[in-house]
Biopython code that builds the backbone (N, CA, C, O; Angstrom):
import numpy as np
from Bio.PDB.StructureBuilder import StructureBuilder

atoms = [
    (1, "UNK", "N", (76.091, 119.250, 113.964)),
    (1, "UNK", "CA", (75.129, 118.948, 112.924)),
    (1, "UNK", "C", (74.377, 117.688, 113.332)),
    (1, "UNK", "O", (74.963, 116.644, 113.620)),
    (2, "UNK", "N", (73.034, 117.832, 113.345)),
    (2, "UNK", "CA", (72.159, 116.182, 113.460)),
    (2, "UNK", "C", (71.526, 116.073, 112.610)),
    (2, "UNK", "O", (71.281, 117.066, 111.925)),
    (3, "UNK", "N", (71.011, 114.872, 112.301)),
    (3, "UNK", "CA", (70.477, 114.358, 111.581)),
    (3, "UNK", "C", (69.023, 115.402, 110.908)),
    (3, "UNK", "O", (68.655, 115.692, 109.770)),
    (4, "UNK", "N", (68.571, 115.687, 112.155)),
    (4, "UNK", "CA", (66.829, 116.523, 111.672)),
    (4, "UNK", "C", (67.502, 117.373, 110.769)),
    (4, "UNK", "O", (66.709, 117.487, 109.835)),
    (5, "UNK", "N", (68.670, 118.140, 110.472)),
    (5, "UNK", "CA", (69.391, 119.677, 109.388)),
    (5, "UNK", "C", (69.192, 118.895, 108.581)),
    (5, "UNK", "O", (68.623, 119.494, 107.669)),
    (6, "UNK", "N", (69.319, 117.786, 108.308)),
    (6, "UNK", "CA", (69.613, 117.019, 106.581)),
    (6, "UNK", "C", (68.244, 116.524, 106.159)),
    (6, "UNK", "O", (67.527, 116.031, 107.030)),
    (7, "UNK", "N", (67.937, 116.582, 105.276)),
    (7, "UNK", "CA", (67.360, 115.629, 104.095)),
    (7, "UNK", "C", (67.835, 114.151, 104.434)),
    (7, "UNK", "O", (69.061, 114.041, 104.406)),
    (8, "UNK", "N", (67.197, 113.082, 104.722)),
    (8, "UNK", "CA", (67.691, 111.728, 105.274)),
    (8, "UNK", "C", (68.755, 111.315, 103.967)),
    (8, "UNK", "O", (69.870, 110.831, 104.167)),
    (9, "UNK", "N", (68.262, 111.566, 102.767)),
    (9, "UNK", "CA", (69.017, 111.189, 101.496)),
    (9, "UNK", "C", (70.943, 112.216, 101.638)),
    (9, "UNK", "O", (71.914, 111.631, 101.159)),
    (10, "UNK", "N", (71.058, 113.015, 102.015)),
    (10, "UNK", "CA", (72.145, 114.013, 102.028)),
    (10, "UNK", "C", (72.996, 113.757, 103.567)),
    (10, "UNK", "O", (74.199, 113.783, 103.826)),
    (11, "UNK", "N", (71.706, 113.488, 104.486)),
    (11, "UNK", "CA", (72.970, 112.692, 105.741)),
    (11, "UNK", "C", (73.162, 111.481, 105.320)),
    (11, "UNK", "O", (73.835, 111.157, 106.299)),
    (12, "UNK", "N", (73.140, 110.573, 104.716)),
    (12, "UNK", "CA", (73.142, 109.349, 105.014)),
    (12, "UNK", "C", (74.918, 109.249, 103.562)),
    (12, "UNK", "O", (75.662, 108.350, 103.170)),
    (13, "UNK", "N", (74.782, 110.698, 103.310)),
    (13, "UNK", "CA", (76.090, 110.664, 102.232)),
    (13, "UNK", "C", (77.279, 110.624, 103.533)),
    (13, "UNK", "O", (78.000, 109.626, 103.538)),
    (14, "UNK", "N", (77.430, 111.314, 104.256)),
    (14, "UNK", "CA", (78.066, 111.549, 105.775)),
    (14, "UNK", "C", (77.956, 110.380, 106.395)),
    (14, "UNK", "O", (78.937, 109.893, 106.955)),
    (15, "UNK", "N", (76.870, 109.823, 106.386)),
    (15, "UNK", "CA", (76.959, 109.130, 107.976)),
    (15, "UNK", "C", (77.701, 107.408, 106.898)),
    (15, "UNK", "O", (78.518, 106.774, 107.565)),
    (16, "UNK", "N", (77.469, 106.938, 105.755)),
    (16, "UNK", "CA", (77.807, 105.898, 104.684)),
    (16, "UNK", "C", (78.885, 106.122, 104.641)),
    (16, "UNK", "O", (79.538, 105.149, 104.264)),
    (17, "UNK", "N", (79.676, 107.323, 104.938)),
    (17, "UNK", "CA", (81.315, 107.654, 104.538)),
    (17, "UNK", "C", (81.039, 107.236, 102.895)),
    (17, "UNK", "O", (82.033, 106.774, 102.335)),
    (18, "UNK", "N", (79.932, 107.337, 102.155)),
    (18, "UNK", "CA", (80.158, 107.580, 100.237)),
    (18, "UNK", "C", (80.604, 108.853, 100.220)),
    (18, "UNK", "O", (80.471, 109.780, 101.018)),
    (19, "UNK", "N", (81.384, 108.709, 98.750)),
    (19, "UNK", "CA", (82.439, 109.823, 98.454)),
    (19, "UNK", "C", (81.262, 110.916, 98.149)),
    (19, "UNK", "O", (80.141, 110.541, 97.804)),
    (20, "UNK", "N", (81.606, 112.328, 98.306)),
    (20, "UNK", "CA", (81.082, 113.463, 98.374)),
    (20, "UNK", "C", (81.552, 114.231, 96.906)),
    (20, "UNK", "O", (82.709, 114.306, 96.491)),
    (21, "UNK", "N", (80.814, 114.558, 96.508)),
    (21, "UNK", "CA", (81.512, 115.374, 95.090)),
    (21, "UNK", "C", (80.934, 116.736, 95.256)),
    (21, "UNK", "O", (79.761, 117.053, 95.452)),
    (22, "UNK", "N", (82.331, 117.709, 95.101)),
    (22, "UNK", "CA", (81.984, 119.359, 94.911)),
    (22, "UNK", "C", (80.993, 119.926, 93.814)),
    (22, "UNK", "O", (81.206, 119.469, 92.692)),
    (23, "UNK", "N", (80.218, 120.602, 93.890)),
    (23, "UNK", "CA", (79.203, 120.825, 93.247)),
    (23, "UNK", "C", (79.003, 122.154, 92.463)),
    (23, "UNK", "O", (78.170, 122.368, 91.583)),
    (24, "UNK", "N", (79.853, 122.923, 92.918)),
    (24, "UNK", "CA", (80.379, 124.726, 92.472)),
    (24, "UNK", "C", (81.733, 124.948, 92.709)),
    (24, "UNK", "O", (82.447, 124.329, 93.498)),
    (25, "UNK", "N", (81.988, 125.708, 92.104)),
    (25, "UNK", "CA", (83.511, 125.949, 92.260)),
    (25, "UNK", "C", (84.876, 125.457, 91.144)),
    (25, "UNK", "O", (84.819, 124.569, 90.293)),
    (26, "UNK", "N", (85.826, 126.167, 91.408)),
    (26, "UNK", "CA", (87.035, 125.819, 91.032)),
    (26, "UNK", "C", (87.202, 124.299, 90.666)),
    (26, "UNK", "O", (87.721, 123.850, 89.645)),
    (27, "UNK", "N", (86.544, 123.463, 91.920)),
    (27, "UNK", "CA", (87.328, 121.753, 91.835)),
    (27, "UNK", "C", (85.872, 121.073, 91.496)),
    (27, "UNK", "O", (85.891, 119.847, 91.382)),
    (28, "UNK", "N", (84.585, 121.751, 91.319)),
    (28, "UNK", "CA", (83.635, 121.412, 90.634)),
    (28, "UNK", "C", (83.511, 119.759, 89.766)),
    (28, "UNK", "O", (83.989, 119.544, 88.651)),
    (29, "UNK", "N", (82.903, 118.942, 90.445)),
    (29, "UNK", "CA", (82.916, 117.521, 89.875)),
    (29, "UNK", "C", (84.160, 116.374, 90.064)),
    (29, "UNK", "O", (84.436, 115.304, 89.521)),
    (30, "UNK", "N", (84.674, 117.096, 90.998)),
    (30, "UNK", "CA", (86.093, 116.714, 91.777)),
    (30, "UNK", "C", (85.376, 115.368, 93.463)),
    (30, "UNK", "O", (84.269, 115.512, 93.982)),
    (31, "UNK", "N", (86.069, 114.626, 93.747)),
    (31, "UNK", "CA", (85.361, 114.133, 95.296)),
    (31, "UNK", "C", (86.170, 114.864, 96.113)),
    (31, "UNK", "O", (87.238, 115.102, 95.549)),
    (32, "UNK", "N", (86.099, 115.308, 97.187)),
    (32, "UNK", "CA", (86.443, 116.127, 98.447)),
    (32, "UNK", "C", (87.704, 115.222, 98.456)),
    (32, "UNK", "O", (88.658, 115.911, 98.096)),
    (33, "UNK", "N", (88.019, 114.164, 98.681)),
    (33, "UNK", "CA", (89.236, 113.207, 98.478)),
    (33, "UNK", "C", (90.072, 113.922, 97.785)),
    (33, "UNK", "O", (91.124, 114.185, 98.367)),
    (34, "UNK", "N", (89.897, 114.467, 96.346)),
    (34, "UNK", "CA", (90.889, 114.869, 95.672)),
    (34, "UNK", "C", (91.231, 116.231, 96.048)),
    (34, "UNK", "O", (92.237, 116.731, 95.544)),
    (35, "UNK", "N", (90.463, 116.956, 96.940)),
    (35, "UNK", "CA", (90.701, 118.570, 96.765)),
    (35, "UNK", "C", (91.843, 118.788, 98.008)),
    (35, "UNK", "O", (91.996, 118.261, 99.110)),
    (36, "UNK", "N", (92.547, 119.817, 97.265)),
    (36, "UNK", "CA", (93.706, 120.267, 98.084)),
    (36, "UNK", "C", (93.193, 120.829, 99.434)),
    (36, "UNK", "O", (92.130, 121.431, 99.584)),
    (37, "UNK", "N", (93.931, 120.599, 100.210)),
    (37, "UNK", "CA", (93.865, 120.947, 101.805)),
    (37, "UNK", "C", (93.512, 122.084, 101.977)),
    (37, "UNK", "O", (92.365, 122.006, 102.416)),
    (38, "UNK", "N", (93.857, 123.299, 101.884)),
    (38, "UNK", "CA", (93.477, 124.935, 101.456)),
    (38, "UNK", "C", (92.737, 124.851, 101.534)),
    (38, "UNK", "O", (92.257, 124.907, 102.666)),
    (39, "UNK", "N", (91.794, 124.603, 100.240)),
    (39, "UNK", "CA", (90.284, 124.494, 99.703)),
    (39, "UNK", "C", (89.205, 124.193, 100.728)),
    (39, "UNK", "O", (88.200, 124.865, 100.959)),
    (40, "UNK", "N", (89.607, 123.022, 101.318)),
    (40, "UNK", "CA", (88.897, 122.586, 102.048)),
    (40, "UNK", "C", (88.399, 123.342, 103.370)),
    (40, "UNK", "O", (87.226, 123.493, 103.710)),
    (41, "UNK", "N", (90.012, 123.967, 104.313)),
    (41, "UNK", "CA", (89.849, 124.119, 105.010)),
    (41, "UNK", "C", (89.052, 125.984, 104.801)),
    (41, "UNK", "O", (88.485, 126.576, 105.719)),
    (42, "UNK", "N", (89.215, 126.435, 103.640)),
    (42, "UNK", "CA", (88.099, 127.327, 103.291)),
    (42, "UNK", "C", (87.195, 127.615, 103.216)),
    (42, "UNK", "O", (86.744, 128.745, 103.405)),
    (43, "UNK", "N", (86.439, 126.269, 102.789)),
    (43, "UNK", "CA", (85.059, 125.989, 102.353)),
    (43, "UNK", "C", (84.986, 125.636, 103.713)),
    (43, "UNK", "O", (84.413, 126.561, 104.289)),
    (44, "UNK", "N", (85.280, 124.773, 104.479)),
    (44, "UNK", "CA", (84.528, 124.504, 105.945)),
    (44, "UNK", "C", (84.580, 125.877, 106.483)),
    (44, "UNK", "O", (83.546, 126.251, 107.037)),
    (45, "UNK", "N", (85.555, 126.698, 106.437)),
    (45, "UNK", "CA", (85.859, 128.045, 107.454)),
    (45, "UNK", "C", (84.899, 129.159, 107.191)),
    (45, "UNK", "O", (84.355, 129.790, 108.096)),
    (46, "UNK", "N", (84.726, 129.361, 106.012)),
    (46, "UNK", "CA", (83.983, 130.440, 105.225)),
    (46, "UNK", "C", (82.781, 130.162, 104.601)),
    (46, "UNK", "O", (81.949, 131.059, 104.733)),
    (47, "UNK", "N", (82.300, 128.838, 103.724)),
    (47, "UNK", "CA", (81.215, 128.900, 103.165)),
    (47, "UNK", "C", (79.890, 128.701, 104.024)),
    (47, "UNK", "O", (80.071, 127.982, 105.006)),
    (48, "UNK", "N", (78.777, 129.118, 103.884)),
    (48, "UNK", "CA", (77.728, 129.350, 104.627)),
    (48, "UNK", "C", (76.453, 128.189, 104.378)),
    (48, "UNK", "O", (76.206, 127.897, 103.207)),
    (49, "UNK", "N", (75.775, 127.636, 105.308)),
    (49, "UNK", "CA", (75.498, 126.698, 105.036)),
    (49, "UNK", "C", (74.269, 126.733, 105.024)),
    (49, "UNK", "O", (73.595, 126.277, 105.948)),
    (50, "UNK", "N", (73.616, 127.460, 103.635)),
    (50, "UNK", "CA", (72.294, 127.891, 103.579)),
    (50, "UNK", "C", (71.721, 127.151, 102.777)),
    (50, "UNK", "O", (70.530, 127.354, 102.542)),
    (51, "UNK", "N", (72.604, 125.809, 101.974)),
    (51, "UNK", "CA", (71.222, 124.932, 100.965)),
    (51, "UNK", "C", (71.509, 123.508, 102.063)),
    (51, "UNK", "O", (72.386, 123.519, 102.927)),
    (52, "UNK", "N", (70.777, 122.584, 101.861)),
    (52, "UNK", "CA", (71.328, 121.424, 102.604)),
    (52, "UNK", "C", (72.604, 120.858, 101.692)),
    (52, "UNK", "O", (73.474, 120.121, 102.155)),
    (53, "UNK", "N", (72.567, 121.277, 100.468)),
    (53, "UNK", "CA", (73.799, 120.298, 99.764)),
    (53, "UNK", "C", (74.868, 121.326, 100.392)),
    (53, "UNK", "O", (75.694, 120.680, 101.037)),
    (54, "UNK", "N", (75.129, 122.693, 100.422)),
    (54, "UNK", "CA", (76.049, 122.944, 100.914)),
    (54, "UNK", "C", (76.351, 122.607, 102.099)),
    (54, "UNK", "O", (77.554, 122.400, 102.255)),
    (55, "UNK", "N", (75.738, 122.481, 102.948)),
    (55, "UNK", "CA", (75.899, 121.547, 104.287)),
    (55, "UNK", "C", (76.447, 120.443, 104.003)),
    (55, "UNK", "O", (77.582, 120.395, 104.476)),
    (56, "UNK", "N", (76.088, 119.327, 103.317)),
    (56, "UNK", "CA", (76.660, 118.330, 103.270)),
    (56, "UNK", "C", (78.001, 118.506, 102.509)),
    (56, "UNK", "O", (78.444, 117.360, 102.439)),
    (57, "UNK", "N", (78.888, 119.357, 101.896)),
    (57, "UNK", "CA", (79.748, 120.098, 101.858)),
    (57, "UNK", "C", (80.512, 120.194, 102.349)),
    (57, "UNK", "O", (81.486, 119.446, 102.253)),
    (58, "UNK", "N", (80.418, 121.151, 103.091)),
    (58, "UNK", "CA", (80.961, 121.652, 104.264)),
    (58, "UNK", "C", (81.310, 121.234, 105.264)),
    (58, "UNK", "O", (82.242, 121.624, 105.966)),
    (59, "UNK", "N", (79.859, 119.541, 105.597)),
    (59, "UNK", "CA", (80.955, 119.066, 106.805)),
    (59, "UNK", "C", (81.534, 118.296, 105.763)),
    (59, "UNK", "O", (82.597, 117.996, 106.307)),
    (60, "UNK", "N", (81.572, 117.751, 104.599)),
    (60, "UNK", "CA", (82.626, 116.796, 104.375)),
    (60, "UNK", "C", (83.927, 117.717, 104.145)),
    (60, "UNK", "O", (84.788, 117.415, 104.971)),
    (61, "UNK", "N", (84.245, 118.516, 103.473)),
    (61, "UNK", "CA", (85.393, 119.617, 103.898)),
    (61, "UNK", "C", (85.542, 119.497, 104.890)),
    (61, "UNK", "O", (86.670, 119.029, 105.042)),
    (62, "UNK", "N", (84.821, 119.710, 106.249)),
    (62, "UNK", "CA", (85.541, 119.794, 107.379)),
    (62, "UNK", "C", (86.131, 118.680, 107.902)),
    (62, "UNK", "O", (87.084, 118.481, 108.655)),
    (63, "UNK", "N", (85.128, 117.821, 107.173)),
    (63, "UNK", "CA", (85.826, 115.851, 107.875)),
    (63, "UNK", "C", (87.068, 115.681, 107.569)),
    (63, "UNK", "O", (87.967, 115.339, 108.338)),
    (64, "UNK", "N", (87.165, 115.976, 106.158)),
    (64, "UNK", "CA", (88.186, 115.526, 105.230)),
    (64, "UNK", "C", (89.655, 116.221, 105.356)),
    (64, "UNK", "O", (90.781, 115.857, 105.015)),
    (65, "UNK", "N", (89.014, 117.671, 106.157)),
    (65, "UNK", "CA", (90.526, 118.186, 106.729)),
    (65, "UNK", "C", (91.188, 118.047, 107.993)),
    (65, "UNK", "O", (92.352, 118.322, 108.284)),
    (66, "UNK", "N", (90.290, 117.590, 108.679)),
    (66, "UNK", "CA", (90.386, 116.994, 110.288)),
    (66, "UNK", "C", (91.159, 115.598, 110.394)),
    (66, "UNK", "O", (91.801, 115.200, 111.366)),
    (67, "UNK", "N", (90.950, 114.936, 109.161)),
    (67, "UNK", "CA", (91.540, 113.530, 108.659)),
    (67, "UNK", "C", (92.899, 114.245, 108.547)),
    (67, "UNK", "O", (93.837, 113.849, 109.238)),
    (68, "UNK", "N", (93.006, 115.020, 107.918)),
    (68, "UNK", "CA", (94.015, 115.225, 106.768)),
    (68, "UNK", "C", (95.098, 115.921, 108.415)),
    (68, "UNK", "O", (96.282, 115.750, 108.704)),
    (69, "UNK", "N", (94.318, 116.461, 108.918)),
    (69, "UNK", "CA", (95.169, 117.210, 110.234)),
    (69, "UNK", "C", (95.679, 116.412, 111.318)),
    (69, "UNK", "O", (96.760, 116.664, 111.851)),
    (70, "UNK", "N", (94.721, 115.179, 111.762)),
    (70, "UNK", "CA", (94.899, 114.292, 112.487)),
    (70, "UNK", "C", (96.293, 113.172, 112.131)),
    (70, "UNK", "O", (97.091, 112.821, 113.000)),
    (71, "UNK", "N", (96.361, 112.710, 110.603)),
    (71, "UNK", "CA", (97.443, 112.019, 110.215)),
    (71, "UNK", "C", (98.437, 112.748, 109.630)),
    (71, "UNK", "O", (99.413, 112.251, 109.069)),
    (72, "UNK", "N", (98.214, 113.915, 109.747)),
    (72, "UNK", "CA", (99.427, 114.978, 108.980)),
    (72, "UNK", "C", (99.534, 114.535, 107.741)),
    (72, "UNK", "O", (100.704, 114.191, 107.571)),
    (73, "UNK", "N", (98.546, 114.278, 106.257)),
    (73, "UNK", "CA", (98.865, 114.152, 105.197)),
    (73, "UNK", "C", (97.566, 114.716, 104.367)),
    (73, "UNK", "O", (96.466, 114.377, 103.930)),
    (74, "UNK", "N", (98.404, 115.728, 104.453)),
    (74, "UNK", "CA", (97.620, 117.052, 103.137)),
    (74, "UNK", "C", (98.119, 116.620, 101.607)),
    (74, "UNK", "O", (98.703, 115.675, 101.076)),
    (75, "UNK", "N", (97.737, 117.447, 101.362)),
    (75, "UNK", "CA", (97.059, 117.519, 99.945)),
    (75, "UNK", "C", (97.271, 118.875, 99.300)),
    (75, "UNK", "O", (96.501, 119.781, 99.617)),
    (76, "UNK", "N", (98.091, 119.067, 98.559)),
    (76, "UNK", "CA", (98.620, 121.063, 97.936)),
    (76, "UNK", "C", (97.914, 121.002, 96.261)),
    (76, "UNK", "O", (97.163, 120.155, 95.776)),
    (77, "UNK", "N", (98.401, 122.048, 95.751)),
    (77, "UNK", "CA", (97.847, 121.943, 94.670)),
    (77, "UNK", "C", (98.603, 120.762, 93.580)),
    (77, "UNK", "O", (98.003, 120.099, 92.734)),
    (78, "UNK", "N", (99.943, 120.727, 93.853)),
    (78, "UNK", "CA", (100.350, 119.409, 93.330)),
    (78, "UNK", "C", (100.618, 118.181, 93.473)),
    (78, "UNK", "O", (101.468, 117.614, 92.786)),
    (79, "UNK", "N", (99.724, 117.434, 94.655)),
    (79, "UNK", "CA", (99.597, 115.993, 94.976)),
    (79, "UNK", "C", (100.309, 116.297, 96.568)),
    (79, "UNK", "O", (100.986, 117.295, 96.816)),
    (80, "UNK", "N", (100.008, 115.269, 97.496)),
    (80, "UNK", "CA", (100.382, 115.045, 98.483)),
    (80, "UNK", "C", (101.479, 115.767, 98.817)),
    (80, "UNK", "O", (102.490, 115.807, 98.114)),
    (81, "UNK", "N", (101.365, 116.254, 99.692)),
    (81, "UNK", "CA", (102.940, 117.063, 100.685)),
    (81, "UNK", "C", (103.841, 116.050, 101.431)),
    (81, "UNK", "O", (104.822, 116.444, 102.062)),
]
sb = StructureBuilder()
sb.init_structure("model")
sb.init_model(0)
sb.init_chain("A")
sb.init_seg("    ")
for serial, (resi, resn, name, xyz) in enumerate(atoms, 1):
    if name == "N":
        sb.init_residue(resn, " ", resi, " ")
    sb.init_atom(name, np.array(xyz, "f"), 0.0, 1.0, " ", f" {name:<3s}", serial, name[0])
structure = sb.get_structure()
C-alpha cells in the first residue's frame, strides 16, 4: 500500500499510528485495539478493499494482527489469551 491509494487525511491515520475505529460490523465503533484476533485476521484476509476507509481498515487489521503475531498476545472473544 502507498501513500498515492489513500486520501492524505486516511493515510496519515496509519502512518500517525492514531487509533483506527471499525466502521461496519459486529465490533462497529470498537478501535481495532479492542477487536479479537479472529476478526481481524478476517477482515485483513477476506474483506475487499474497494472504499478508501475500508483500506484503511484493513491494513490496520492487518497491522494489528502482525503485532499481535509477532509478540504472541492475542486477543479472543473474552480478553487476552
Amino acid at each position: 500500500m502507498t501513500k498515492e491509494k489513500l486520501p492524505i487525511n486516511l493515510f496519515h491515520l496509519i502512518v500517525k499510528g492514531e487509533e483506527v475505529t471499525m466502521l461496519w460490523g459486529k465490533f462497529k465503533g470498537k478501535r481495532i485495539s479492542e477487536i479479537p484476533s479472529s476478526y481481524l485476521k478476517y477482515v485483513a484476509e477476506n474483506w475487499e478493499e474497494d472504499t478508501p476507509q475500508k483500506k484503511v481498515i484493513v491494513i490496520a487489521c492487518d497491522e494489528e494482527w502482525q503485532y499481535r503475531e509477532k509478540y504472541n498476545c492475542h486477543i479472543d472473544d473474552w480478553g487476552v489469551k
